[in-house]
C-alpha positions in Angstrom: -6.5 -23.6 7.9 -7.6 -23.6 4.7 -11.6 -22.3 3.6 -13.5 -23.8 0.7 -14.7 -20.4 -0.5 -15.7 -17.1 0.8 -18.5 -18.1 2.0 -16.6 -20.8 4.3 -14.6 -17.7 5.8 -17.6 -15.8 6.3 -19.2 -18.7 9.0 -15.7 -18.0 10.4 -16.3 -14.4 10.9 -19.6 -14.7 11.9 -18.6 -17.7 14.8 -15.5 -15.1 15.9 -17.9 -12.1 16.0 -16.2 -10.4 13.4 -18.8 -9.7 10.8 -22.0 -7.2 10.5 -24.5 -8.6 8.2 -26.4 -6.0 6.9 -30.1 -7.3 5.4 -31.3 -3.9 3.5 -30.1 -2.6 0.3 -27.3 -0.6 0.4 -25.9 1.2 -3.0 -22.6 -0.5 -4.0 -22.3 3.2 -5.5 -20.8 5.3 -2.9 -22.5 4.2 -0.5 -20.5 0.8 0.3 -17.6 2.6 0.5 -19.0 5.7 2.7 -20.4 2.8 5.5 -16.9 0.5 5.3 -14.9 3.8 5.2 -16.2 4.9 8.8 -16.2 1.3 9.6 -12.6 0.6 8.9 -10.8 3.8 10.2 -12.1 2.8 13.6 -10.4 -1.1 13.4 -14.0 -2.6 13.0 -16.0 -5.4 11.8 -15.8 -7.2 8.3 -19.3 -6.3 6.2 -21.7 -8.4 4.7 -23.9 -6.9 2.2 -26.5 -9.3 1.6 -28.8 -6.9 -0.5 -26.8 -5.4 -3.3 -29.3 -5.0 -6.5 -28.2 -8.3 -7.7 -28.2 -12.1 -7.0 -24.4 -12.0 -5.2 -23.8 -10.5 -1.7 -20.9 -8.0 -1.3 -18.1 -9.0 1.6 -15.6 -5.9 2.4 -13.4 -5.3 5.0 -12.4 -8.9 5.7 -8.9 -8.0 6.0 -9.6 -5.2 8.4 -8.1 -6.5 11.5 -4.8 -8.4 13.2 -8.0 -11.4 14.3 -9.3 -11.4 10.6 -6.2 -10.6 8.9 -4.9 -14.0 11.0 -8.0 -15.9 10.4 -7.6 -15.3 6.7 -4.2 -17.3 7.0 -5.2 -19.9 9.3 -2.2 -18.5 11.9 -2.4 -18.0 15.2 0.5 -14.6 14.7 2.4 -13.7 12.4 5.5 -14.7 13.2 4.3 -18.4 12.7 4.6 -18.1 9.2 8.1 -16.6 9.1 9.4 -18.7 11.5 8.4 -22.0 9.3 10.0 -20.4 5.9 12.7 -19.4 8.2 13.6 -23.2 9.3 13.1 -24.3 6.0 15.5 -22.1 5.0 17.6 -22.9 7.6 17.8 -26.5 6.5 18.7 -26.1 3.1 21.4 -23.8 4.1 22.8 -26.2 6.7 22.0 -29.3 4.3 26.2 -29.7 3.2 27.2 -32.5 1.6 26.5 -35.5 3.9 24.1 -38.0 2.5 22.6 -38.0 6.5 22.3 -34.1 6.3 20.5 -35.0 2.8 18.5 -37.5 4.3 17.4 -35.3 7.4 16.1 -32.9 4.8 13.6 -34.9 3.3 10.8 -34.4 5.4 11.0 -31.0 5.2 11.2 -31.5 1.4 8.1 -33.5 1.5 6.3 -31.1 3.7 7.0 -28.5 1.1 5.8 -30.8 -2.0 2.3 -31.4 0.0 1.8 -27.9 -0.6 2.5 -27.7 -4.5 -0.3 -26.8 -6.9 -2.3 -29.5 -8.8 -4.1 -29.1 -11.8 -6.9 -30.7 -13.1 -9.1 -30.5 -16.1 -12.3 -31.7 -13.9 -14.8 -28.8 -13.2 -14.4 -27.2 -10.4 -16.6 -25.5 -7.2 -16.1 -22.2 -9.1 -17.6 -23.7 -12.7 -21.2 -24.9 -10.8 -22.6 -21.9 -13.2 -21.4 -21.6 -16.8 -22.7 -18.0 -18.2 -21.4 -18.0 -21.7 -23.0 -14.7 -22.3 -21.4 -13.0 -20.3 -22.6 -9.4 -18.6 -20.7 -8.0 -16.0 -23.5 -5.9 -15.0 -24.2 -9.3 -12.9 -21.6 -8.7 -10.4 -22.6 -5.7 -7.5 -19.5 -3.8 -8.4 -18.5 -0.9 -6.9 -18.0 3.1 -7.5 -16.4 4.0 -4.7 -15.5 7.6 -4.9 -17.4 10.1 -6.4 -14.3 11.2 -8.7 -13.7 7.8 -9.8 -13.7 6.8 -13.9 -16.6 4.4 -13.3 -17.0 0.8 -11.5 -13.9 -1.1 -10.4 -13.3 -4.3 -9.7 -10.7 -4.2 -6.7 -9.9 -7.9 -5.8 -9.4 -9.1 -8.7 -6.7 -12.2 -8.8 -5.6 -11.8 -12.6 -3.9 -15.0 -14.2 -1.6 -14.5 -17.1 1.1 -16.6 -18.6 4.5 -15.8 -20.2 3.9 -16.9 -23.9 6.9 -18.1 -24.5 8.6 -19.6 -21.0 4.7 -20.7 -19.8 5.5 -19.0 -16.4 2.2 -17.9 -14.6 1.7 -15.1 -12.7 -1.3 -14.1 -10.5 -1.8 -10.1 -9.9 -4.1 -7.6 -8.0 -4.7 -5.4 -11.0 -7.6 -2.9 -10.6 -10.6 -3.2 -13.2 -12.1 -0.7 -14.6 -15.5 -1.6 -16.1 -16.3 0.0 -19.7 -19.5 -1.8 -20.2 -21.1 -5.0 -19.8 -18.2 -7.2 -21.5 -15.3 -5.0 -21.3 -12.9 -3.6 -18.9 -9.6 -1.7 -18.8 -6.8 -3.4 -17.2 -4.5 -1.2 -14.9 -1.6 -3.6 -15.2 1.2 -1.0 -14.1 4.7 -0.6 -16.5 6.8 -2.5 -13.0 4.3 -5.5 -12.7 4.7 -8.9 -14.2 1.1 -8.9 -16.2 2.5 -5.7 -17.7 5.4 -7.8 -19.0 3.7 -10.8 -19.9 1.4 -8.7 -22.1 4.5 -7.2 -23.8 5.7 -10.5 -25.0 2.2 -11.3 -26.3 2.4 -8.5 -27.8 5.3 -8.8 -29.9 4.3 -12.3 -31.2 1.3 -10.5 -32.2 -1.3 -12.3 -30.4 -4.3 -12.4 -28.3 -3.3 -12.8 -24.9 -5.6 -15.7 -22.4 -6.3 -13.7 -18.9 -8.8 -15.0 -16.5 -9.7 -13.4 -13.2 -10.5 -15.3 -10.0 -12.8 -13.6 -7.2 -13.1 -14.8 -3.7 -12.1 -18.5 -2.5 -10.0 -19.1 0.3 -8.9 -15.3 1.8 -5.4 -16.6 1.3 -5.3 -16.4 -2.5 -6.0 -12.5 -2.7 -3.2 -12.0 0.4 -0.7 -14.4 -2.2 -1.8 -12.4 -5.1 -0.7 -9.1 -3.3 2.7 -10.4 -2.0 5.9 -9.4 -2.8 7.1 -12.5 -4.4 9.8 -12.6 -7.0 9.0 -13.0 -10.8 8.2 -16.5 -11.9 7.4 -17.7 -7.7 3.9 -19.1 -8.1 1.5 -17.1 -5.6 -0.3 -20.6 -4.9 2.6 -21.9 -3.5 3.2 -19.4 -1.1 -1.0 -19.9 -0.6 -0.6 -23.8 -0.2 2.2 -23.2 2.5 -0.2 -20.9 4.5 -3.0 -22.8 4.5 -1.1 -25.7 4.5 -3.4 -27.5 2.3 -2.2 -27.7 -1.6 -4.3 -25.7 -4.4 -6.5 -27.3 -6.9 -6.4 -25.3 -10.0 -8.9 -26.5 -12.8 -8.4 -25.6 -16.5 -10.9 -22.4 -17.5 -13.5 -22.8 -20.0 -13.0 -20.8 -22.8 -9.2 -20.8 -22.1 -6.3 -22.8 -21.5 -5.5 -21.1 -18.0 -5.6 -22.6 -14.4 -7.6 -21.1 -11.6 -8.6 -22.1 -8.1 -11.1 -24.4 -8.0 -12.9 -22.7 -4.5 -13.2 -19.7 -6.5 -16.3 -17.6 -6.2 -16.3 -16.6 -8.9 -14.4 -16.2 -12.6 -14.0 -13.8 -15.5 -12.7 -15.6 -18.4 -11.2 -13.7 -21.3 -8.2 -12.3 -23.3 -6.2 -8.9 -23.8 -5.6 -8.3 -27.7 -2.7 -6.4 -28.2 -4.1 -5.1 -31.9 -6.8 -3.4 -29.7 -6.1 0.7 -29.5 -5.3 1.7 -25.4 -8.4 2.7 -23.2 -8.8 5.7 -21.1 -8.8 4.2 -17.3 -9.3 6.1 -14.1 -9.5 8.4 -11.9 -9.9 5.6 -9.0 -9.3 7.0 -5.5 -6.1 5.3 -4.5 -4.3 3.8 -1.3 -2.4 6.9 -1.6 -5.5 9.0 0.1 -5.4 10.6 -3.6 -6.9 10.1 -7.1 -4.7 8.3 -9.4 -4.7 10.4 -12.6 -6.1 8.9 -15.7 -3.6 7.0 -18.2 -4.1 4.7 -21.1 -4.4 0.9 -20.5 -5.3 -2.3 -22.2 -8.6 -3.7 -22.6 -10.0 -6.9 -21.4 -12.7 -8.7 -23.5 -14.7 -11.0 -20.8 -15.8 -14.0 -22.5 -17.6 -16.0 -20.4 -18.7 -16.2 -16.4 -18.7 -18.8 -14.0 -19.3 -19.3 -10.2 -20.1 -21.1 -7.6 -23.9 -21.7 -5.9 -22.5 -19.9 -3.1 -20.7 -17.5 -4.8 -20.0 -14.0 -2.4 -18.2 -11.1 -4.9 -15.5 -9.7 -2.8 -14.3 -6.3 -2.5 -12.2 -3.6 -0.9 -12.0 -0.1 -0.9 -8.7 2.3 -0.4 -8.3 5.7 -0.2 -6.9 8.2 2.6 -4.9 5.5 5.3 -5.6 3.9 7.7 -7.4 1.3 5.6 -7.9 -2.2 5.1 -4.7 -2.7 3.4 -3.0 -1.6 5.8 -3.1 -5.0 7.7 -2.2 -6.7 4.7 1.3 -4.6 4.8 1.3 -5.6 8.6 1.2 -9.9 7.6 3.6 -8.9 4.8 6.1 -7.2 6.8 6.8 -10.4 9.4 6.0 -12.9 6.7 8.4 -11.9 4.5 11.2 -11.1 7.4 13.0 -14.5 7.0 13.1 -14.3 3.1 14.6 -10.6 3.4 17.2 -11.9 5.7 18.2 -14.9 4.1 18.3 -13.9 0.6 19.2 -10.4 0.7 20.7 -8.9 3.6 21.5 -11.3 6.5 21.8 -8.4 8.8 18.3 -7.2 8.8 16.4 -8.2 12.1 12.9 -6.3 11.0 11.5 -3.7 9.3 8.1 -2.1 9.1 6.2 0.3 7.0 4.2 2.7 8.9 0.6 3.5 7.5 1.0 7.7 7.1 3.6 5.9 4.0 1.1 3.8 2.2 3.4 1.0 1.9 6.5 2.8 -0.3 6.6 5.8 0.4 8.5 5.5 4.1 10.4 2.1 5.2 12.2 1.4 8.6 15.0 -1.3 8.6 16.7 -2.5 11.6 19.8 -3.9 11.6 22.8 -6.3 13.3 25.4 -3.9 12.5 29.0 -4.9 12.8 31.2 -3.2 11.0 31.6 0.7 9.7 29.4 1.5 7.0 27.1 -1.0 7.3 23.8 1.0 7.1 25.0 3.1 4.4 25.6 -0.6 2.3 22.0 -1.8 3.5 20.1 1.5 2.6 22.2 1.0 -1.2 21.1 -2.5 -1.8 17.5 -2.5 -0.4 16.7 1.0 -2.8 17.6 -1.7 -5.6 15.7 -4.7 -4.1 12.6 -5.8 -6.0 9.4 -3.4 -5.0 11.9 -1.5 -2.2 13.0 -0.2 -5.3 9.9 2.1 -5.0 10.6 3.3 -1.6 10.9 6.9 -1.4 12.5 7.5 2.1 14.3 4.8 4.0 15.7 4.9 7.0 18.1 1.9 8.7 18.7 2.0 12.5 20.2 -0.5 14.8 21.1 -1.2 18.8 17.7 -1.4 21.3 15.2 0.5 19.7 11.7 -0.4 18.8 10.9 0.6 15.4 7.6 0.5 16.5 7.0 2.8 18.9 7.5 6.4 16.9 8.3 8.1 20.0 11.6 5.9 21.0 12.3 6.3 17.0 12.0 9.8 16.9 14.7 10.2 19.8 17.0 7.3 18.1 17.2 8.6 15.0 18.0 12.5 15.9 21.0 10.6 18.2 22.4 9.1 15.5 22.6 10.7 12.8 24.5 13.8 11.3 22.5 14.9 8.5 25.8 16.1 6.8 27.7 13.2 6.8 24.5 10.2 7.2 22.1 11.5 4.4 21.8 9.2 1.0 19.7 11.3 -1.9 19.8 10.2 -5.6 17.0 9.5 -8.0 15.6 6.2 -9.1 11.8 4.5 -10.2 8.9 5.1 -8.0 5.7 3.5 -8.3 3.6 4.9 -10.6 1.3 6.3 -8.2 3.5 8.4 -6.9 2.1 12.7 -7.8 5.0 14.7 -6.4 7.7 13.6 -8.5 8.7 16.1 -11.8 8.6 12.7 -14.0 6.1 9.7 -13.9 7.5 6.8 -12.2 10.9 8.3 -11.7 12.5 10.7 -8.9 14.4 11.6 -5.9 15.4 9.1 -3.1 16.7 9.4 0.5 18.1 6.8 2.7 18.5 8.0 6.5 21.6 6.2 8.1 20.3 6.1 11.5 22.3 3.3 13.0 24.4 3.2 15.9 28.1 5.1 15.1 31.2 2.8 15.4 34.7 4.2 16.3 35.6 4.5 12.2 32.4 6.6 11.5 32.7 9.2 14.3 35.4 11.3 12.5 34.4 14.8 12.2 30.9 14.0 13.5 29.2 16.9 14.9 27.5 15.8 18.3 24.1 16.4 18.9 22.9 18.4 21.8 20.0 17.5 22.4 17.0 20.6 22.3 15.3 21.5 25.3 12.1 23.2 25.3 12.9 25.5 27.6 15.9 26.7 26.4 13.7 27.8 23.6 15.3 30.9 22.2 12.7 33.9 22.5 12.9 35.1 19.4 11.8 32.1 17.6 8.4 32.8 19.3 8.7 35.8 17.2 9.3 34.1 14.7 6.5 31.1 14.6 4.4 33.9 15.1 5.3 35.8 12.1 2.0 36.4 9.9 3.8 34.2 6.9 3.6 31.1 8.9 -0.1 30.0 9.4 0.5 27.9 12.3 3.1 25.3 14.3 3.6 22.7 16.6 6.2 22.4 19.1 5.0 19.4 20.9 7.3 17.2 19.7 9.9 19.7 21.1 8.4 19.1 24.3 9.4 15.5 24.5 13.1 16.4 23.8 12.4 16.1 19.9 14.3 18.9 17.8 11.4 18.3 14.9 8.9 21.6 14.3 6.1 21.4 12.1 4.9 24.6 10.0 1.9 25.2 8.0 2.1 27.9 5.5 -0.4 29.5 2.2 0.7 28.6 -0.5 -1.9 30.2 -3.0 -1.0 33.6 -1.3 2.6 33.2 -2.0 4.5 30.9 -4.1 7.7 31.5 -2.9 6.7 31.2 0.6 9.3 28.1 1.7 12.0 30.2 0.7 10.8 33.8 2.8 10.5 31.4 5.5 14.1 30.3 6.0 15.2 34.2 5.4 12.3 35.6 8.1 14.2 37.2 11.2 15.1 34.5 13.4 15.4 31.8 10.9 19.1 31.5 11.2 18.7 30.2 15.1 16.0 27.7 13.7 18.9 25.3 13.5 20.0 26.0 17.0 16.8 24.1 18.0 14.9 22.1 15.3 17.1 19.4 13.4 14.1 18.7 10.8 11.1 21.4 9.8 8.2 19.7 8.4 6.3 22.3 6.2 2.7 21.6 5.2 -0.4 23.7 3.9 -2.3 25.7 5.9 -5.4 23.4 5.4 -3.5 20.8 7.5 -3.6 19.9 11.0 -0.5 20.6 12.4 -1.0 19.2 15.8 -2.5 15.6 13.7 0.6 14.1 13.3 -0.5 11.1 11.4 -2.0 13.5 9.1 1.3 15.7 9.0 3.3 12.3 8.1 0.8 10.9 5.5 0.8 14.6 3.7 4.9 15.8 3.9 5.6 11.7 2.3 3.4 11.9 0.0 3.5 15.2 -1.6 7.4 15.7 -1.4 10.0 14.3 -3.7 13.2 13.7 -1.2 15.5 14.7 -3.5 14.2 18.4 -4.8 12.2 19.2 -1.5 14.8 19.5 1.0 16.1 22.6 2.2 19.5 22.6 4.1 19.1 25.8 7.2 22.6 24.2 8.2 24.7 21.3 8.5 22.4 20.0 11.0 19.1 21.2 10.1 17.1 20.4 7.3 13.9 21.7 6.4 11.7 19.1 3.8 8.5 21.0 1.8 5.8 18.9 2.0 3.6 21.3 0.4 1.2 20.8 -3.4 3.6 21.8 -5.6 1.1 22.9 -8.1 0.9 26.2 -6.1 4.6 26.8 -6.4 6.4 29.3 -8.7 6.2 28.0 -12.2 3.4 25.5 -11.6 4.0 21.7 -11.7 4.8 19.6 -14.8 2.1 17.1 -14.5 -1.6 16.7 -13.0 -2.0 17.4 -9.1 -4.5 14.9 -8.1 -6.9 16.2 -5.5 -7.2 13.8 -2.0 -10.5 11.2 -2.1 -13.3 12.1 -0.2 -17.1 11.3 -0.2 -19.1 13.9 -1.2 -22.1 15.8 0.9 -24.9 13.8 -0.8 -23.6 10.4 -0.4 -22.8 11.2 3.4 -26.0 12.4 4.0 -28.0 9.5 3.1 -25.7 7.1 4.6 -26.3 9.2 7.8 -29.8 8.8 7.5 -30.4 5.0 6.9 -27.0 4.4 9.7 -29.5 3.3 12.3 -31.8 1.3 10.0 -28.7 -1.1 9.1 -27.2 -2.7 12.3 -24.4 -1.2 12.4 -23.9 0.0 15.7 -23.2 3.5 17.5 -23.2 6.7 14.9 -19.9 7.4 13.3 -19.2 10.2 11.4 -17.9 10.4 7.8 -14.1 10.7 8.2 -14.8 12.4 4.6 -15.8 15.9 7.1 -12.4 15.8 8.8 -9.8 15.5 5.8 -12.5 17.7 3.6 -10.0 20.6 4.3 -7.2 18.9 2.6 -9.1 19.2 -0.6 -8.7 22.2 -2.9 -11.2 23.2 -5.7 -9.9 22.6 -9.2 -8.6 25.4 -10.7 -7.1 25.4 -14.9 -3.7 27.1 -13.7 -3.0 24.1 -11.2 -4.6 21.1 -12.9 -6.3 19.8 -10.3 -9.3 17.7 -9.4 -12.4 19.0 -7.8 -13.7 17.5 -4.7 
């Protein structure tokens, strides 16, 4: 199904009962993000902001469900979607030599060509208003944590064009605004606007960039997915909505953007300009991203529709509304990953606690002796897999869903001296806990079924019971260094233990503990020892996850107890011995005034029963800056 603009999708919403529309101003800083924060952790309704200080409402959260995240691409599931590219695929595979297999193929062919791009230099929906003075101070942008650098645009679909080959490219590229006609650009090193602007750069010349806001939901899902360089995003939108794009020519630039558009920023990128400071911005991480230099955008001229809606999105400590854009990724993109990469693979997901790279679970069709080992190799080199820092392959009967049946599979299969993959590679550059930016340790997990060939010398695995448990590892647990543990997962036949410890009382704390009396029988029970802060949660398990991947570099954080045990530090390593190399960045909460007066106006909006700021819970995780560990404070 395809949506003329934003405000097309909304009706949608609002027919499903999917939307809140709240009539009373509400502060697009802070504030929006506090309310959509409490809204989204607990899977609920898409926002509508209709009073935001200026003439544009604010929608936020749209993605925030499987219904909307389906409405947005006009699917009934999301297997529809991989299921067509797969059959297309299919075809052109089968499609060998005969002119009737050519012939069979045209439909197809034609089905595909419907759904091509036009361009048009007519005005478009998105041109109704020309503003060729521009002012960004128009637009209800946000501030959404209290840490943040300033306002950012976060939906921003950012066009560029390879000077040279003319290959477009359209991005999600965060927006910092400077002022009123200015704005950083956090195109990151890996991304293709980043290398467009380099080859603008080197010819010396001002570089055209034009940013598209709202439209058809499908655009900013397009704009986010892991094509390959040079794929046009409004393809893969055309195909989705299965209606074609109209692209119309900008006006104060030769570019092409959607003409259902909300709204545009027209403008350029000049590579003589001197770097801008950019950030912090409270990241899908759950922490700040750290500050860096990046170009600046000059906005030279507005335009929008009559019914123009500014969109938005806010991320920050998981689960969030990004999370279900991961979710249409993960079965969209199945069929592509098979067919063009690895046959073998029959799914994979990325569980939220890894904010998308930082933990992937592939499941294969194995065959042969080795095979997981040659699929964790290739995918660690695979376009943005490449940034995954822990991967893990599986095969057989297992749901890689269910966390439980995972848990169990992958301590059955897998001898952690013979199945472990570490080595050090790029990283996105959000990534804290590595030594170097963008750059750092790896570990693949070769948890797939054993053949014949692979069992030589394999240790078996007896699985722990919890009342076998030793005595003196109570003694242990309950040792004063250890600040507290959880041995529920050993309850459920799973040899994991979790462990919080102080690090600001002692930095060589992860080392005592392995040496403490009854240490060397750890092994005898627990085949993995999660170690966080004492601030954490032990018994929150998401929590747990979303801290140890996060803060730990796979490659310099694990500690082997034995050949069958292995203990990973999932600790901030600014409090170790010797301090950390770079900035810590704090986690992103709200802060106490912003929660209070959205407490006090909850009622007053429509937005249903009371629920508390999720910014109280994870409060804990946050540490007051301190010069020694270069750290935010919160």
């Amino acid at each position: 199904m395809a949506y003329s603009g934003l405000a097309d999708f909304i009706k949608m919403l609002e027919k499903g009962n999917e939307l809140i529309s709240i009539d009373q101003f509400v502060n697009p800083l802070l504030e929006i993000t506090e309310i959509t924060d409490r809204i989204s952790k607990q899977n609920g309704k898409a926002l509508l902001f209709r009073d935001t200080g200026t003439r544009f409402p604010l929608l936020i959260n749209a993605y925030g469900s499987e219904r909307r995240m389906l409405l947005a691409l006009g699917r009934g599931n999301f297997d529809e979607a991989g299921a067509e590219i797969e059959y297309i695929f299919n075809r052109m595979s089968d499609n060998q030599g005969s002119l009737i297999n050519k012939m069979l193929l045209l439909p197809d062919l034609i089905k595909m060509a419907g759904v091509m791009p036009s361009k048009s230099r007519k005005k478009g929906v998105c041109q109704e208003v020309i503003n060729m003075n521009p002012d960004l101070s128009i637009l209800p942008v946000l501030k959404c944590w209290p840490h943040d650098g300033g306002r950012f645009i976060t939906l921003p679909m950012v066009h560029t064009v390879h000077p040279e080959t003319g290959k477009s490219n359209v991005g999600m590229y965060r927006m910092q605004v400077l002022d009123n006609s200015t704005t950083a650009m956090h195109w990151q090193r890996h991304k293709t606007g980043a290398n467009h602007f380099e080859a603008w750069k080197k010819l010396n010349r001002k570089m055209p960039v034009s940013v598209a806001l709202g439209g058809d939901p499908v655009y900013a899902y397009s704009a986010t997915a892991p094509l390959p360089e040079n794929i046009n995003e409004y393809i893969l939108a055309g195909f989705l909505r299965k209606k074609k794009v109209r692209l119309v020519k900008c006006i104060t630039n030769d570019l092409y953007v959607p003409s259902g558009a909300d709204i545009i920023l027209e403008g350029y990128v000049d590579p003589a300009d001197e770097l801008v400071w950019e950030g912090p911005f409270g990241d899908h991480t759950g922490f700040y991203s750290l500050a860096d230099w990046y170009p600046k955008f000059h906005l030279t001229c507005i335009t929008y529709s009559g019914k123009a809606v500014y969109p938005a999105t806010i991320v920050g400590i998981p689960p969030q509304e990004d999370a279900w854009l991961a979710r249409a990724t993960e079965r969209i993109f199945l069929a592509p990953v098979k067919m063009t990469l690895q046959p073998e693979i029959e799914d994979f997901h990325l569980p939220e606690p890894g904010v998308a790279h930082n933990l992937m679970i592939v499941k294969i069709r194995k065959s042969y002796p080795g095979q997981g080992m040659k699929v964790l190799s290739s995918l660690f080199g695979t376009g943005q897999m490449m940034f995954t820092k822990y991967l893990v392959a599986v095969s057989g009967d297992i749901d890689i869903r269910n966390y439980m049946e995972l848990f169990i599979h992958v301590f059955n299969n897998t001898d952690f001296s013979k199945d472990l993959l570490f080595f050090r590679g790029p990283l996105d550059v959000l990534d804290h806990a590595s030594d170097a930016f963008s750059f750092g340790g790896k570990l693949g997990v070769d948890a797939t079924v054993k053949m014949t060939e692979e069992s030589l010398g394999r240790k078996k695995n007896h699985p722990a019971r919890y009342s076998d448990l030793f005595p003196g590892i109570k003694d242990f647990l309950e040792n004063s260094t250890i600040y507290k543990y959880n041995l529920d997962l050993l309850r459920n036949d799973i040899p994991l233990l979790i462990l919080s410890v102080d690090r600001t009382r002692d930095a060589d704390i992860i080392q005592k503990v392995t040496t403490l009396q009854g240490s060397d029988r750890l092994s005898e029970f627990f085949r993995i020892i999660l170690v966080v802060d004492h601030t954490v949660d032990t018994g929150d398990l998401f929590t747990v996850a979303w801290q140890v991947l996060g803060n730990s570099d796979p490659q310099r954080d694990h500690l082997f107890i034995s050949d069958s045990s292995v203990l990973i530090d999932g600790t901030i390593k600014a409090f170790r011995k010797g301090g950390f190399p770079r900035k810590w960045p704090n986690i992103v909460c709200s802060d106490n005034e912003t929660i209070a007066s959205v407490d006090q106006k909850w009622n007053s909006l429509g937005l249903g029963q009371f629920i508390p700021s999720p910014s109280i819970k994870f409060r804990t995780l946050s540490r007051i800056g301190k010069d020694e560990i270069s750290m935010l404070s919160d």
